[in-house]
C-alpha positions as CSV (number, residue, x, y, z in Angstrom):
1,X,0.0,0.0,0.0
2,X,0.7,3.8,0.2
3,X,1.5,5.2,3.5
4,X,-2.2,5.8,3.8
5,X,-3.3,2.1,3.6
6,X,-4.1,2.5,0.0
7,X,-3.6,0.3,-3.1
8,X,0.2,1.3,-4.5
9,X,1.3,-0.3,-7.6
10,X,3.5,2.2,-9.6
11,X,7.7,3.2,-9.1
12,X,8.4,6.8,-8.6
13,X,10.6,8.6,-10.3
14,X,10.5,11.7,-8.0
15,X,12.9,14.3,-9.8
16,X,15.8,14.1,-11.8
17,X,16.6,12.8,-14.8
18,X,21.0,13.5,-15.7
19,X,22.6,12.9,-19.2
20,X,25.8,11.9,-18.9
21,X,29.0,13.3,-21.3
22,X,28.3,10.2,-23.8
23,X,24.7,11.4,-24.2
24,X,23.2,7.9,-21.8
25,X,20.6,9.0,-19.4
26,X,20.1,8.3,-16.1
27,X,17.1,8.4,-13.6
28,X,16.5,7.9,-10.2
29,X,14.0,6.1,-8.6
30,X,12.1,4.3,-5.5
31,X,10.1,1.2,-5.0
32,X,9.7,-1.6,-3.7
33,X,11.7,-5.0,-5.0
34,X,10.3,-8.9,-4.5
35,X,12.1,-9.2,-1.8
36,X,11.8,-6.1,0.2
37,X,9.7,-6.7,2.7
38,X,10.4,-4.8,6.0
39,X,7.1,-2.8,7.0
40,X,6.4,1.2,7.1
41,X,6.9,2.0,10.8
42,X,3.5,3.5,11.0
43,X,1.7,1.9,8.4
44,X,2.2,-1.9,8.7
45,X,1.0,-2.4,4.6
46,X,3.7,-0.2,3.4
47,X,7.1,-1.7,2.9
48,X,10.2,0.0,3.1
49,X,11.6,1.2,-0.5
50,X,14.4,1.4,-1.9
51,X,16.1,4.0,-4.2
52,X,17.4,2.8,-7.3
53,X,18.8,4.2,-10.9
54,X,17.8,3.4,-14.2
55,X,19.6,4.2,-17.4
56,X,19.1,4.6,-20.8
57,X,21.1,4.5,-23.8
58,X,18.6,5.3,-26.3
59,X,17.5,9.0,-25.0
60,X,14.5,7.7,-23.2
61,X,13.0,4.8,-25.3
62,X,14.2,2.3,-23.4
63,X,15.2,1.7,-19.7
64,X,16.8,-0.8,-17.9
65,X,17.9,-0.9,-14.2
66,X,20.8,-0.2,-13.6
67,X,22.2,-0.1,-9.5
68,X,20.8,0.4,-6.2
69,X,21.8,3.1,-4.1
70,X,20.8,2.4,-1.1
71,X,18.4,-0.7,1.0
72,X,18.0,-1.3,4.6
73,X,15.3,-2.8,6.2
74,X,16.2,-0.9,9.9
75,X,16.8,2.8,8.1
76,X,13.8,5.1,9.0
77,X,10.1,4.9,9.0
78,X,9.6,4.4,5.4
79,X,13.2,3.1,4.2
80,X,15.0,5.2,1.3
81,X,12.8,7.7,-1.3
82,X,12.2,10.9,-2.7
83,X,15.8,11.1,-3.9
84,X,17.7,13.4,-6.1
85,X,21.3,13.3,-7.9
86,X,23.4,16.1,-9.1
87,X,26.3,15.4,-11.3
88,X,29.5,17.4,-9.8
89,X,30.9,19.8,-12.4
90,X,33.9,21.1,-10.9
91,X,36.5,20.6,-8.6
92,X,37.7,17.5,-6.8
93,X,35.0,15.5,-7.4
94,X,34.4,16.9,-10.8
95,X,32.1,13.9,-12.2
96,X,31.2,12.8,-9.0
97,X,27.2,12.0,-8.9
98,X,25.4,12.6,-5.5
99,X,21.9,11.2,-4.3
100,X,20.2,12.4,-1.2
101,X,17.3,10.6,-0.2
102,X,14.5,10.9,2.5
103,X,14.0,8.5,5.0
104,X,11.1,9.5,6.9
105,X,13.2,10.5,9.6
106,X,16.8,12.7,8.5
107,X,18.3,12.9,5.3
108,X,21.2,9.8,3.9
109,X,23.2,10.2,0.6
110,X,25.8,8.3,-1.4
111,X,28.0,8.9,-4.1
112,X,29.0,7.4,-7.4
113,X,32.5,7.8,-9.3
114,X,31.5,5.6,-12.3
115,X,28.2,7.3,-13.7
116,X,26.0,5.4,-11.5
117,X,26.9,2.0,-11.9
118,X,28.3,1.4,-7.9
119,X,27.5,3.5,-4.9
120,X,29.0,4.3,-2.0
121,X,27.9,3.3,1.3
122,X,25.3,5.7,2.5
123,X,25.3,7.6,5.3
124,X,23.0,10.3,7.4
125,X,23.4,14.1,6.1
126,X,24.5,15.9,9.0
127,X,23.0,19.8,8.8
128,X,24.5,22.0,11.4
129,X,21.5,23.1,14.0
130,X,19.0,20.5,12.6
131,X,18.0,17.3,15.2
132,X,14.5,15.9,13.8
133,X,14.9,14.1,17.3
134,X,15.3,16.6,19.9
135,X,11.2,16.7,20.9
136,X,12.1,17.5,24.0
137,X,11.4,21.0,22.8
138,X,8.3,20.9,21.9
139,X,7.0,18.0,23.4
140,X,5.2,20.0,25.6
141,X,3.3,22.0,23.0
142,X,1.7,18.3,22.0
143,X,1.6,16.5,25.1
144,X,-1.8,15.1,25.6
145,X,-3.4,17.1,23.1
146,X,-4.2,14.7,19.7
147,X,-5.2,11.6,21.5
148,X,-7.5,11.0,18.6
149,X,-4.7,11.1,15.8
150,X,-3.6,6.9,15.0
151,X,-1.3,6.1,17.5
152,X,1.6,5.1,14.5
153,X,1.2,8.5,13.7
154,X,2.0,10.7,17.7
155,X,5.5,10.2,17.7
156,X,7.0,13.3,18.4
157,X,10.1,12.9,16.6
158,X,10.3,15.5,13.4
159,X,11.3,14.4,9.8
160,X,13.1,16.3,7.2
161,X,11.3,15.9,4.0
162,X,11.3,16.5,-0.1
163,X,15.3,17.2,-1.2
164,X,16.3,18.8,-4.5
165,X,19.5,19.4,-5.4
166,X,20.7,22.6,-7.4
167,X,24.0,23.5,-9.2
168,X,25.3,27.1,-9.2
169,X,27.1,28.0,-11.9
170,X,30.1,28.6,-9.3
171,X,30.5,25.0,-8.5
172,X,28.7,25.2,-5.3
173,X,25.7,22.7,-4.3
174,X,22.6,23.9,-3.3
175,X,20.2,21.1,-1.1
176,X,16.7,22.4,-0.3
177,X,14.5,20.7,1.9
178,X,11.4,20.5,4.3
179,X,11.7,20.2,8.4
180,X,7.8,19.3,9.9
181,X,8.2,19.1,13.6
182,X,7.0,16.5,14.7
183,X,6.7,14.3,11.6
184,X,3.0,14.0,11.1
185,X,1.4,16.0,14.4
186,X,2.8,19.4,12.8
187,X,0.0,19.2,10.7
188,X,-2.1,19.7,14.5
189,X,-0.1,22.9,15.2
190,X,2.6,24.2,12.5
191,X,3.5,26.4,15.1
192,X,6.9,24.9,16.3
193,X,9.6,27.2,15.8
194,X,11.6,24.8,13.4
195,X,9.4,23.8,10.8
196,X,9.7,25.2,7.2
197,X,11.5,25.0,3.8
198,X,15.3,25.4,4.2
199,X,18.7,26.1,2.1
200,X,22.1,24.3,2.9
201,X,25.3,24.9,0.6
202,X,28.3,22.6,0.1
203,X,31.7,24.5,-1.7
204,X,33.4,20.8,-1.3
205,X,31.2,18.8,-4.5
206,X,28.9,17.5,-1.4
207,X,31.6,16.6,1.7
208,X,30.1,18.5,4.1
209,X,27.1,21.4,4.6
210,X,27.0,24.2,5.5
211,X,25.2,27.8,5.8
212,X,21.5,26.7,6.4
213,X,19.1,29.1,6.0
214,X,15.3,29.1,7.1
């Protein structure tokens, strides 16, 4: 199913689409396999996806799959989706292409240094000043008050949500993103001072992150 309980049948392909020097396409995606299997924290007929890359060598008439970039069965609420790559254009990781995927919880990536064909191991994005599981401040502000929302759904921890990736013509990378704090109760009350759409920047082709902006 969904992450509402509802019928899901179809892979996502959620934003980008890169065409490599030789002209061969590449697109990233997330679904489930046969044998992924490990349920949705809070919706028990959802599995956890995975994000994947297809490729084309015909500009878009034909697809086949091409690598995984990231599976775990114990990463997040939801496992890995809603990624997005950016091909490094400069510097030292000049052709260098970088995934960052949602995880229902806080951002992962991986990298690639053979146009998608093997990934690094992924790991969890750190953003200076962001920790989706500090509720402590504002646990308060929820605390007793949405006894009627699915319990799957109360948890107080936050999530950071919807990534795109941007090249400036400088070199530098741009990674947007949402913050809703808590997860699914900041649709109760918004009012928590951390949710919103933010702005991070890398200047090292995606080593580290830096100058967030709300």
């Amino acid at each position: 199913s969904d992450d509402d309980g509802n019928a899901s049948v179809g892979a996502r392909l959620h934003r980008t689409t890169l065409q490599l020097p030789n002209g061969d396409l590449l697109a990233v995606m997330y679904a489930w396999f046969d044998e992924d299997c490990a349920p949705a924290s809070y919706e028990p007929r959802m599995m956890k996806t995975r994000v994947f890359v297809v490729k084309s060598c015909d500009l878009g008439k034909t697809w086949e799959t091409l690598s995984t970039v990231a599976v775990d069965a114990g990463i997040g609420t939801e496992g890995f989706g809603e990624p997005v790559m950016v091909r490094v254009e400069r510097g030292p990781h000049e052709g260098r292409i970088i995934c960052v995927m949602r995880t229902g919880r806080d951002l992962y990536t991986a990298y690639s240094d053979n146009d998608g064909q093997d990934w690094s191991d992924f790991k969890s994005l750190a953003l200076p000043g962001i920790d989706v599981f500090r509720s402590r401040e504002w646990k308060a502000q929820f605390e007793g008050k949405y006894n009627h929302i699915d319990p799957h759904r109360r948890s107080l921890s936050g999530a950071i949500v919807d990534p795109d990736l941007t090249q400036m013509k400088n070199g530098a990378l741009v990674l947007s993103f949402g913050v809703r704090l808590p997860a699914q109760l900041n649709w109760q009350d918004p009012t928590v001072p951390g949710n919103g759409v933010y702005a991070a920047f890398s200047l090292d082709g995606g080593d580290t992150w830096s100058h967030v902006i709300q």
